[in-house]
PLY file of the C-alpha trace (Angstrom):
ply
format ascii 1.0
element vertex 268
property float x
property float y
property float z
element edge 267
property int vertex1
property int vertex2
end_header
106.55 118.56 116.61
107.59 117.07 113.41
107.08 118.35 109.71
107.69 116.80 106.45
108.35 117.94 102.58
105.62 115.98 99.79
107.29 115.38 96.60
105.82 117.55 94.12
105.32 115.00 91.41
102.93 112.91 93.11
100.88 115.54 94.80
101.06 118.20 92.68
101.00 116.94 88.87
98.89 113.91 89.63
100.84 110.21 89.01
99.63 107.97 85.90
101.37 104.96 86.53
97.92 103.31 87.74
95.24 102.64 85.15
92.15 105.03 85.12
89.16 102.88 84.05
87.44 105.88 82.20
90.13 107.48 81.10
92.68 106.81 77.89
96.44 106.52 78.96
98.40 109.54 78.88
95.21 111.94 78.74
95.24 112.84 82.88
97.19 115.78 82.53
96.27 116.97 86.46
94.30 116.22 89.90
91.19 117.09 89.55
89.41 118.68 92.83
85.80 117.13 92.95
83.24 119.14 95.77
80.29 117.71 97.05
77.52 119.82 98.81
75.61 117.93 101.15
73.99 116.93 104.38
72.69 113.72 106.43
69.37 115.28 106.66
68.59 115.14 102.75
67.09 111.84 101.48
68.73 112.41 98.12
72.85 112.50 99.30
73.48 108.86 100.74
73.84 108.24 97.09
76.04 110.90 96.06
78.22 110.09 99.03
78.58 106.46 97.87
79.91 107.88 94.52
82.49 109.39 96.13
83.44 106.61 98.07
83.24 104.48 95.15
85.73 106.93 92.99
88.94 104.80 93.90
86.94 101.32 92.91
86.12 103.27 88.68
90.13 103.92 88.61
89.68 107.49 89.92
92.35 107.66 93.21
93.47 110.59 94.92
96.52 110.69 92.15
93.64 111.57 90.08
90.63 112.96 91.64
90.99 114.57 95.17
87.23 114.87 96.52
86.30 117.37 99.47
82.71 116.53 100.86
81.14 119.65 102.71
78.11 119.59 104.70
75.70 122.42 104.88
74.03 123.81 107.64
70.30 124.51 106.32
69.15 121.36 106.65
69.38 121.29 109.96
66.47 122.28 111.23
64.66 120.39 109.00
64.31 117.01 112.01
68.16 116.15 111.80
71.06 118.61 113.22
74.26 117.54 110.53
77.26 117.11 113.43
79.75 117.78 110.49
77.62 121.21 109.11
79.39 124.42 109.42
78.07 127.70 108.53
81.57 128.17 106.77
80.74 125.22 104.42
77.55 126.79 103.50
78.90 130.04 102.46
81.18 128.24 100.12
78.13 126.82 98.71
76.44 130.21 98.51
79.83 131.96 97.64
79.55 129.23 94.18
75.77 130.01 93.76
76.35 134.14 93.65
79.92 134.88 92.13
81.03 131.87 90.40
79.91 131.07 86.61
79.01 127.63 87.50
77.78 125.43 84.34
76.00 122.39 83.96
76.73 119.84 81.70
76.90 120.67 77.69
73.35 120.98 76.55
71.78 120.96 79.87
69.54 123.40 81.22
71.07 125.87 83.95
70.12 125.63 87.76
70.32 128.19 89.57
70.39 128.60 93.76
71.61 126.34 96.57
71.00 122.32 96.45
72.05 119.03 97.99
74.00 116.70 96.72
75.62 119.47 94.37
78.85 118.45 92.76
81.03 120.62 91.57
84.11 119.74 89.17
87.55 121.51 89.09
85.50 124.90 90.24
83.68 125.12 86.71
80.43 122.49 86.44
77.61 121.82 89.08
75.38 118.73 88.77
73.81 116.13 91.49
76.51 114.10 92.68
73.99 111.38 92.24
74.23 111.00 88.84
77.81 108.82 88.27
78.47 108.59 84.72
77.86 112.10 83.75
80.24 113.28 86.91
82.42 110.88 85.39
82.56 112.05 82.01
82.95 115.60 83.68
85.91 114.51 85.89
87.35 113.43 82.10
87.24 116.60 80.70
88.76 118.36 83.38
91.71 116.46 83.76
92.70 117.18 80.02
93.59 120.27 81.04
96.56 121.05 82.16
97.13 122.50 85.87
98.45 126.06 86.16
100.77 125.75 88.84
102.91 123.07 90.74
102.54 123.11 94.04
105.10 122.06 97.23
103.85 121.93 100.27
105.51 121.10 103.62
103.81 120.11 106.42
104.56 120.98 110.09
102.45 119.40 113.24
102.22 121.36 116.35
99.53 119.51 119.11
96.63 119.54 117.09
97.31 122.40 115.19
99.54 122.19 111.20
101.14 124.67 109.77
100.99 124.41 105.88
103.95 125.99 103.72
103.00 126.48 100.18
105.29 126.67 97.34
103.49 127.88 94.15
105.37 127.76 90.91
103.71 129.31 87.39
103.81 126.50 84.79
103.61 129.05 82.18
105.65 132.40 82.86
102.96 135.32 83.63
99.70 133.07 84.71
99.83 134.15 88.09
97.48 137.58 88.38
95.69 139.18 91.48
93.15 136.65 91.63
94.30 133.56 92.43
93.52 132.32 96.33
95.38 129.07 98.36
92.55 127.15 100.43
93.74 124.45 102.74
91.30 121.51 104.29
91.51 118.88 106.63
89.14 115.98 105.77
87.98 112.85 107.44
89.00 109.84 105.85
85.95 108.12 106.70
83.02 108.56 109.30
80.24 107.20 110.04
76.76 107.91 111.47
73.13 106.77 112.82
70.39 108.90 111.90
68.26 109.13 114.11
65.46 111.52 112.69
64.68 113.36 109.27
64.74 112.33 105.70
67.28 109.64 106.75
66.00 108.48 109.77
66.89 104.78 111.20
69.87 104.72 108.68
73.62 104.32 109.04
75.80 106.69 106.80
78.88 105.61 105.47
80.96 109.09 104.70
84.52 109.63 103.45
87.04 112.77 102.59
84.27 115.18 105.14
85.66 118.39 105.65
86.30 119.05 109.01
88.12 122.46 109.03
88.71 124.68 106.12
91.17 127.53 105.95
90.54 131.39 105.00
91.34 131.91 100.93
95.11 133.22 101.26
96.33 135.47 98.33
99.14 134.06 96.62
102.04 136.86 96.67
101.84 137.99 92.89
106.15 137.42 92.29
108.83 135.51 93.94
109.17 132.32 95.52
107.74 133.59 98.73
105.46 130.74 99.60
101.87 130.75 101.38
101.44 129.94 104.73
98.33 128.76 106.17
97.63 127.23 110.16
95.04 125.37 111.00
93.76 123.24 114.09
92.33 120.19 113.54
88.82 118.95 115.67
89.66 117.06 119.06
87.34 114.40 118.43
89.50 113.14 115.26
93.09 112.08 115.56
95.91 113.15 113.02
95.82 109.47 111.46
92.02 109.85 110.30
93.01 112.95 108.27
94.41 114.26 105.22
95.80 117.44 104.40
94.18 119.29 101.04
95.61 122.32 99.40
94.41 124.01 96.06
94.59 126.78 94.08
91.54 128.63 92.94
90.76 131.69 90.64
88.46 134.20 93.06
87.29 135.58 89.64
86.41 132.30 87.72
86.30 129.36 90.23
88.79 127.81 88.66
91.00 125.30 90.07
94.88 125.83 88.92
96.14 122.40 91.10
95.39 120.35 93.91
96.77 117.61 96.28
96.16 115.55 98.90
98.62 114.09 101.65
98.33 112.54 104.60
99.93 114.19 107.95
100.63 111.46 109.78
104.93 110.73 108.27
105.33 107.49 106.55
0 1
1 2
2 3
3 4
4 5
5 6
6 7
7 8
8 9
9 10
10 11
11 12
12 13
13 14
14 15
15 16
16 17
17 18
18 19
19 20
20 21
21 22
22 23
23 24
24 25
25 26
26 27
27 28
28 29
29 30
30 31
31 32
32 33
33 34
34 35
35 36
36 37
37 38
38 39
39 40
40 41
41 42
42 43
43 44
44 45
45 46
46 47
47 48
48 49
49 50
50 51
51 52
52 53
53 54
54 55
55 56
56 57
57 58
58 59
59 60
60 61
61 62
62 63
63 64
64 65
65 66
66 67
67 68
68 69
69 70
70 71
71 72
72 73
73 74
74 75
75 76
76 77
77 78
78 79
79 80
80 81
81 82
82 83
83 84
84 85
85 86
86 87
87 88
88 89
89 90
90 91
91 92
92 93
93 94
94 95
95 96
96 97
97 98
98 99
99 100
100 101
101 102
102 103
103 104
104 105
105 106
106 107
107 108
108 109
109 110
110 111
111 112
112 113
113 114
114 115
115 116
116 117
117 118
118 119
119 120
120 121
121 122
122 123
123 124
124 125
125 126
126 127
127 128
128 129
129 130
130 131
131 132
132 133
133 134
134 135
135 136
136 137
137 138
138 139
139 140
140 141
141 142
142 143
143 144
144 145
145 146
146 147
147 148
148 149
149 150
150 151
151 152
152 153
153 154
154 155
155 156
156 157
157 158
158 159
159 160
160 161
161 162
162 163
163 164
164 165
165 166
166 167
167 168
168 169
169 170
170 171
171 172
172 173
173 174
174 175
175 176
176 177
177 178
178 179
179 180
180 181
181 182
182 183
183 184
184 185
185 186
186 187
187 188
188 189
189 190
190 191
191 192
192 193
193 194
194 195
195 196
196 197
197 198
198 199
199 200
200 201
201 202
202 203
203 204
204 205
205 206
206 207
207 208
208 209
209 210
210 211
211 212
212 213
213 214
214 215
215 216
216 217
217 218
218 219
219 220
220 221
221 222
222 223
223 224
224 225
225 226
226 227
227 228
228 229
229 230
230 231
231 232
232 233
233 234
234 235
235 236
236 237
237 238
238 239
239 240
240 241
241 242
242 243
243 244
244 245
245 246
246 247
247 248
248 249
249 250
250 251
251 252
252 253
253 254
254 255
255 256
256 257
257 258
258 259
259 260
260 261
261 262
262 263
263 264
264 265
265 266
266 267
C-alpha cells in the first residue's frame, strides 16, 4: 500500500505556465471537464475520439482541459458489443438528457434525447464532439469562469482497489449548498481496438482518457473541513500505470462543474 498528497495548485486551479493555442494568456481561470458520449459501434465517433486525443497537440493539456470519454451501452446490439460500455455510463448520458439544462451553442437550435458522439462542456453545453472548433470555442468560454472550489485530494492504493480523500474548500464563503455531488473516475490512458463488425467494421480504434470505473455521486458534507471519501477498484485487465485518477465537483441541480483534476496513481 502506498498513498500520496497532489498539490492543489496544479490539479485543482489548473497551471498556465504552458501556452494555450486558442486561448489569450491569463484568461484560463480553471480545468475545464470535457465528456464525450460514445461507442465503437457508431460510424460517426472515431472522429470525435480523435479530437480528444488531439486536445494536448491545440494547447489544451490536462492543466487545462481534463476529458472523460464514456461509452454507452445501446449500441450494442446494433452488430458490435462496445467491451468498454457500461450501463452506468449510459445513465449518465440519460441522467444529462432528463434533469440537466443542457444547451447548445449560442444561436443554435436545441437537441433533445440521447446521441453519439455527444460532448458535453463543464456540465452546461452538448454538441457532436465531431465538430472541433466550435468545442473549442466552448472549452474557451468555460474556462473564463472561475472554479468554485479547490480541491485536495490524496490518494491511497490498496491491490487494485484506491481510496480517494477529498478536500473541498469554498472559494467564495457560502457557495457550498445541498446540491453539490463529488464523482471520482478511473480512465484509460489509451486503448485500442479491432472492430470486427458494425458501423466500424475492419477498423482499428485509437481511444484515450476511457472511463473504466466511475464512482457513486458523494454529497459533499455542507460545513467543515470534513473531506469526501470515495473507494473504488480498478478493472484487472488494466494495470495502475495505464490509469489516471479524476475527481470533480458537480451541481445535482444545474450540471455544473465547480473544479476538476486529473492525477496519475502510479507515485512519481
Amino acid at each position: 500500500m502506498w498513498s500520496r498528497i497532489v498539490p492543489l495548485a496544479l490539479f485543482a486551479l489548473g497551471a498556465t505556465s504552458s501556452p494555450a493555442a486558442h486561448a489569450a494568456a491569463g484568461s484560463w481561470r480553471r480545468v475545464v471537464l470535457v465528456e464525450l458520449f460514445t461507442s465503437q459501434g457508431c460510424s460517426s465517433c472515431p472522429a470525435a475520439e480523435a479530437f480528444v486525443r488531439d486536445l494536448p497537440a491545440l494547447g489544451l493539456a490536462r492543466d487545462k482541459v481534463v476529458p472523460l470519454t464514456f461509452h454507452v451501452d445501446y449500441w450494442d446490439g446494433l452488430g458490435w458489443k462496445d467491451r468498454f460500455a457500461q450501463p452506468e455510463f449510459t445513465a449518465r448520458q440519460e441522467w444529462y438528457a432528463r434533469d440537466v439544462r443542457l444547451r447548445p451553442p449560442a444561436g443554435e437550435a436545441r437537441i433533445s434525447g440521447l446521441y453519439t458522439p455527444q460532448m458535453v462542456v463543464d456540465g452546461r453545453v452538448h454538441l457532436s464532439g465531431s465538430r472541433r472548433s466550435q468545442a473549442v470555442h466552448e472549452i474557451e468560454r468555460a474556462a473564463e469562469l472561475p472554479a468554485s472550489f479547490d480541491l485536495t485530494p490524496r490518494l491511497s492504493v490498496h491491490g487494485d482497489a484506491i481510496e480517494v480523500q477529498i478536500e473541498v474548500i469554498d472559494r467564495v464563503s457560502g457557495s457550498r449548498g445541498p446540491n453539490w455531488r463529488a464523482q471520482v473516475a478511473l480512465t484509460a490512458k489509451r486503448a485500442r481496438t479491432t472492430v470486427a463488425r458494425g458501423e466500424n467494421a475492419g477498423s482499428i480504434l485509437e481511444e484515450t482518457a476511457v472511463v473504466r470505473a466511475l464512482s457513486e455521486r458523494v454529497a459533499i458534507p455542507s460545513g467543515g473541513n470534513t473531506p469526501v471519501r470515495v473507494r473504488l477498484t480498478k478493472p484487472a485487465d488494466v494495470p495502475w500505470s495505464d490509469l489516471d485518477v479524476v475527481t470533480f465537483v458537480q451541481s445535482d441541480r444545474t450540471g455544473e462543474i465547480g473544479a476538476a483534476f486529473q492525477v496519475s496513481p502510479m507515485p512519481r
